[in-house]
N, C-alpha and C positions, 0 to 999 in steps of 0.2 A: 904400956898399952901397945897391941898390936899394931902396927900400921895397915894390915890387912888383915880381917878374919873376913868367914864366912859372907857376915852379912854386907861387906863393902864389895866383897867378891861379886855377889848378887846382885848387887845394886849398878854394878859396872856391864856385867853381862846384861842384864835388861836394858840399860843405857844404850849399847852397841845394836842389841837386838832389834830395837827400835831405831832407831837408823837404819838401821839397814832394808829391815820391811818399809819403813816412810822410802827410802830410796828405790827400791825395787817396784811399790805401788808408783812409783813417779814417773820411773823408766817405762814400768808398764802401760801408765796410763799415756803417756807423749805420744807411743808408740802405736796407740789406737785408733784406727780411720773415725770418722767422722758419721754422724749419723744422715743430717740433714742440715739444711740451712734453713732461718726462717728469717723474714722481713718484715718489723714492724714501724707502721706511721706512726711518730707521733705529732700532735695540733689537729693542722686541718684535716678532712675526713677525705677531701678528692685529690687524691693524686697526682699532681703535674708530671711525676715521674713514673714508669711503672714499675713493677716488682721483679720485673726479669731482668729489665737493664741494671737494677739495684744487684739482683744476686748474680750476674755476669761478671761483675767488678769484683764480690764479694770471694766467688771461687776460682778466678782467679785464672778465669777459662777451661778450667778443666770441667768436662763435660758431665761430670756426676760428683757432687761435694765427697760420698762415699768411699772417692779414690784418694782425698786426702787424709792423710795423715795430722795428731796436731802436732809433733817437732817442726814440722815444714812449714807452720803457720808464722805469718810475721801480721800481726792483729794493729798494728801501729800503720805498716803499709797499706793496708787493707782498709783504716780509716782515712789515710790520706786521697786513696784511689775513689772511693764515694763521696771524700770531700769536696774534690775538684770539680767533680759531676753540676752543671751549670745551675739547676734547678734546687740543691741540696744544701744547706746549711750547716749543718752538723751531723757528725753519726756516731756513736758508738757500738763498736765491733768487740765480742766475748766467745768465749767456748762453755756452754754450761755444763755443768756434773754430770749431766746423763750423753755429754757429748753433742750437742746440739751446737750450731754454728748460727748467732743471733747477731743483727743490725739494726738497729735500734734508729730510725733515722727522723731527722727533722728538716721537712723542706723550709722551702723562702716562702714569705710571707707575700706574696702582689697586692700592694695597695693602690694604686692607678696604673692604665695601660698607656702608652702615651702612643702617636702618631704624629710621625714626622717626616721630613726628605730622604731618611734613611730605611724607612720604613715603621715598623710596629714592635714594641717590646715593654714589658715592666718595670716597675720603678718598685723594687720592693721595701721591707720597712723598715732598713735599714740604711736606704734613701738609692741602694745599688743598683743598677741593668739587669735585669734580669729576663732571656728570653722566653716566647711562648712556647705552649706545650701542644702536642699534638694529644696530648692526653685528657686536656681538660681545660675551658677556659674560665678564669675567675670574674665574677662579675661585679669588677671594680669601676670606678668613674675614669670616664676617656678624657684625654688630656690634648689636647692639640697647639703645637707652638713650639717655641724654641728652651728647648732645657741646654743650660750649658756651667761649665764651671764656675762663673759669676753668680749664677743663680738657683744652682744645683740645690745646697744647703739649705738655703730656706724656701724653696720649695717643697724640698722634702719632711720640713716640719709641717709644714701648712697639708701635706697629704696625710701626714698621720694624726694629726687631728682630727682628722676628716674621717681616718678609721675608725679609732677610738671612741668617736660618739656615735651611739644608739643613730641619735635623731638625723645627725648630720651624713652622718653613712649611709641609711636610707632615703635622705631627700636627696643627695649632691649626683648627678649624674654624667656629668662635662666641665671644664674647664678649659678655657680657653686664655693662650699668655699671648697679650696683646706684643707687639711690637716694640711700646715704648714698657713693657714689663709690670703692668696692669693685669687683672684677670680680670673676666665673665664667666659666671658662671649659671648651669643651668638647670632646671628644678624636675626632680619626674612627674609629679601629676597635674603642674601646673604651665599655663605658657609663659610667666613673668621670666626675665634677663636676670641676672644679678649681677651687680656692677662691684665689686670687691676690690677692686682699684688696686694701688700697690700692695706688697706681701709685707704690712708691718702691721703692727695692733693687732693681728691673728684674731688671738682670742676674743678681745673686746670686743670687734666686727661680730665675728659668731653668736656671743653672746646677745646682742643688741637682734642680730637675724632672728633667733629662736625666740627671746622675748614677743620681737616682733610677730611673728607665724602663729607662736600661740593665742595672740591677742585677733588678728586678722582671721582665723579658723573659729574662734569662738564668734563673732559678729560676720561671717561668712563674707567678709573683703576681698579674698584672697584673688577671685576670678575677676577682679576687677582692673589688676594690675598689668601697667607691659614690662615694668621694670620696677627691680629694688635696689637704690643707692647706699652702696652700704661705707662711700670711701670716707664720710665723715664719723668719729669714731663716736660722737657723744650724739647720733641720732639716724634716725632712718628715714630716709627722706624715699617717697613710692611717687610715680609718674602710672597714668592710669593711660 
């Protein structure tokens, strides 16, 4: 048996061929500017960031994406540089087929805005600092008092609960951490206090609130109240 006739012959020359056009389309394609860049949100719909400052990072300062080249593209830097951006969470940075230069980004979440000695900034939902945006403000519940390492972590449980529910994201409007590390909190369309006391039993308090609200809205109680005690876990004691 031959160790080469014709058809191994063939089969070697197509092999090589193919290489080499995949090689040439590769060099050729590196080698191609850039068409445009585009920026897409993903989550929330308003933008704490905008889409300029996004594509400024994105190209890198050069004045027209057009003048780039993709060998010159480093798409790993490119995600780091949107990453760090204060407002930003994650991004994913691609070049697509038709050459389009795509950022794919997801900002921070703000679940309360807090005020304090230092000023005003969010607490997002990953429990982080997160500052305000001159682009848009979220209309989270205001927090007033001392957040600090001691009490950082379960605070920021007790706020994303607060997201998380339908009911309690719409009623909860301020919070306030007392001194001795108690909350009051306070209600939108009512004048009652809520006296939430320390940050343990979360849920159970909540639970026992919304029980409660539902029961006080149906026999229309509600306007009767200055304050609801909510620090005992196994009932709701109201002061009229």
């Amino acid at each position: 048996m031959k160790l080469f006739n014709w058809t191994n012959i063939r089969l070697i020359l197509m092999i090589v061929l193919v290489i080499f056009l995949f090689s040439f389309t590769s060099k050729r394609n590196e080698n191609r500017k850039l068409k445009k860049s585009v920026i897409v949100f993903v989550g929330d719909s308003a933008p704490f960031v905008k889409q300029e400052t996004v594509n400024k990072l994105l190209i890198e300062n050069n004045k027209e994406v057009s003048s780039i080249q993709k060998v010159n593209l480093d798409l790993n830097k490119l995600e780091a540089a949107i990453d760090a951006q204060e407002m930003i969470e994650k991004s994913d940075v691609f070049v697509s087929i038709d050459g389009v230069l795509k950022a794919v980004v997801k900002q921070k979440t703000p679940i309360v805005r807090v005020f304090d000695d230092g000023g005003s900034f969010y607490i997002d939902y990953k429990g982080n600092r997160m500052p305000l945006s001159t682009n848009f403000t979220a209309r989270v519940p205001l927090v007033s008092g001392a957040i600090n390492n001691k009490n950082n972590e379960n605070l920021a449980d007790l706020f994303r609960i607060i997201y998380d529910d339908a009911f309690l994201k719409k009623n909860i409007i301020g919070i306030e951490i007392m001194p001795n590390g108690s909350l009051k909190m306070h209600n939108r369309n009512f004048d009652y206090q809520i006296d939430f006391g320390k940050v343990i039993n979360v849920e159970r308090k909540f639970k026992n609130y919304k029980a409660f609200f539902q029961k006080a809205v149906f026999d229309s109680s509600l306007y009767k109240y200055k304050k609801i005690d909510l620090r005992f876990t196994d009932q709701v004691v109201c002061t009229k």
